[in-house]
C-alpha positions as CSV (number, residue, x, y, z in Angstrom):
1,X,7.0,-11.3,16.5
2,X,4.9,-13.8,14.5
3,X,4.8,-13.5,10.7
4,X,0.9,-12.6,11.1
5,X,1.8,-9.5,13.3
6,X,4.8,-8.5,10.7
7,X,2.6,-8.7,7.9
8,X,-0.1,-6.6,9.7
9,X,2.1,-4.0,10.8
10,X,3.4,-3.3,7.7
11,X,-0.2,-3.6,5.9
12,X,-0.5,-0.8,8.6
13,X,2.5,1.2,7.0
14,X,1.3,0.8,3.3
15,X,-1.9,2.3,4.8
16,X,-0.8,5.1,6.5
17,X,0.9,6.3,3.3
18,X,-2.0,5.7,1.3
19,X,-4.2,8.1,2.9
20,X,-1.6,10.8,3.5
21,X,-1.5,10.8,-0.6
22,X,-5.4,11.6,-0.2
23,X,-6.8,7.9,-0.9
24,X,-9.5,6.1,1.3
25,X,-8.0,3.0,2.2
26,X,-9.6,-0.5,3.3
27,X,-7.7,-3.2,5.0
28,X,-9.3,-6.8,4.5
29,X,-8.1,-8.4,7.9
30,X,-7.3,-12.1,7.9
31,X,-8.0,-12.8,4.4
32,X,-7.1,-15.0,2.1
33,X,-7.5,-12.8,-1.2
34,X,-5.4,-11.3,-3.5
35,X,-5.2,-8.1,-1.9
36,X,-4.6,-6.8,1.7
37,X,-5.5,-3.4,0.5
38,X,-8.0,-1.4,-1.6
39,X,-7.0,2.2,-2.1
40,X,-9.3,4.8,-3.7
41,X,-9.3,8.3,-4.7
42,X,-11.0,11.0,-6.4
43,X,-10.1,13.9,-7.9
44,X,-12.0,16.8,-9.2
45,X,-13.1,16.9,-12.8
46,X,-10.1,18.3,-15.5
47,X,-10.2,22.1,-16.0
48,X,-12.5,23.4,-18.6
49,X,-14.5,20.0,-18.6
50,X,-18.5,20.1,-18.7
51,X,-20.6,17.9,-15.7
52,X,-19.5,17.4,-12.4
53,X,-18.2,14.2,-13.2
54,X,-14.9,12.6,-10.9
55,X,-11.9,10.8,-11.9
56,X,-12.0,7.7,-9.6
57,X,-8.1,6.1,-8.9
58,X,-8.2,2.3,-7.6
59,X,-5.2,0.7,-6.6
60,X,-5.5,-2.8,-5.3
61,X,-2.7,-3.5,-2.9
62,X,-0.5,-7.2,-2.0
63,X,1.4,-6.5,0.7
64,X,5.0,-8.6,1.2
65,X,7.3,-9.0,3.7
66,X,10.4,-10.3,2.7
67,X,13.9,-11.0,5.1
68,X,16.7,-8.4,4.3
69,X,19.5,-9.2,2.4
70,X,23.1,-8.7,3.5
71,X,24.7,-7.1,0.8
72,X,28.1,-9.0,-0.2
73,X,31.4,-7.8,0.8
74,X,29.6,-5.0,3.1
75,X,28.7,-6.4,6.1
76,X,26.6,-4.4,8.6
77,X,24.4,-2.8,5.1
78,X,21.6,-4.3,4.2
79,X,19.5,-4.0,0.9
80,X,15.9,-5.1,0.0
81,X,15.8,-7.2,-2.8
């Protein structure tokens, strides 16, 4: 697997859980930005609050991949660094 398709698969993963916490989520494919990911949600208005005004969350997302590390003296367990 190339290091373009482990990248995208896991830009894939960070989605996923992104919108199962509510958020809209947009991938920019192939570019060269800071971000792979732009999350966004809304949420209703605080209790008791006048207008019909939302709270807006952005998140703007760089996704890494990064090798595992073999954790010394353990072999066979791995940790993320």
């Amino acid at each position: 697997m190339t290091r373009y398709e482990k990248g995208k698969r896991y830009e894939h993963e960070v989605k996923e859980l992104f919108e199962n916490a509510g958020y809209e989520v947009t991938r920019s494919a192939a570019s060269k930005s800071p971000f792979d990911l732009i999350a966004v949600k809304y949420t209703d208005p605080p209790f008791g609050s006048s207008g019909n005004k939302k709270i807006c969350f952005v998140a703007f997302i760089q996704c890494k991949v990064r090798a595992l590390n073999k954790v010394p003296g353990n072999p066979g367990k791995e940790q993320v660094p």
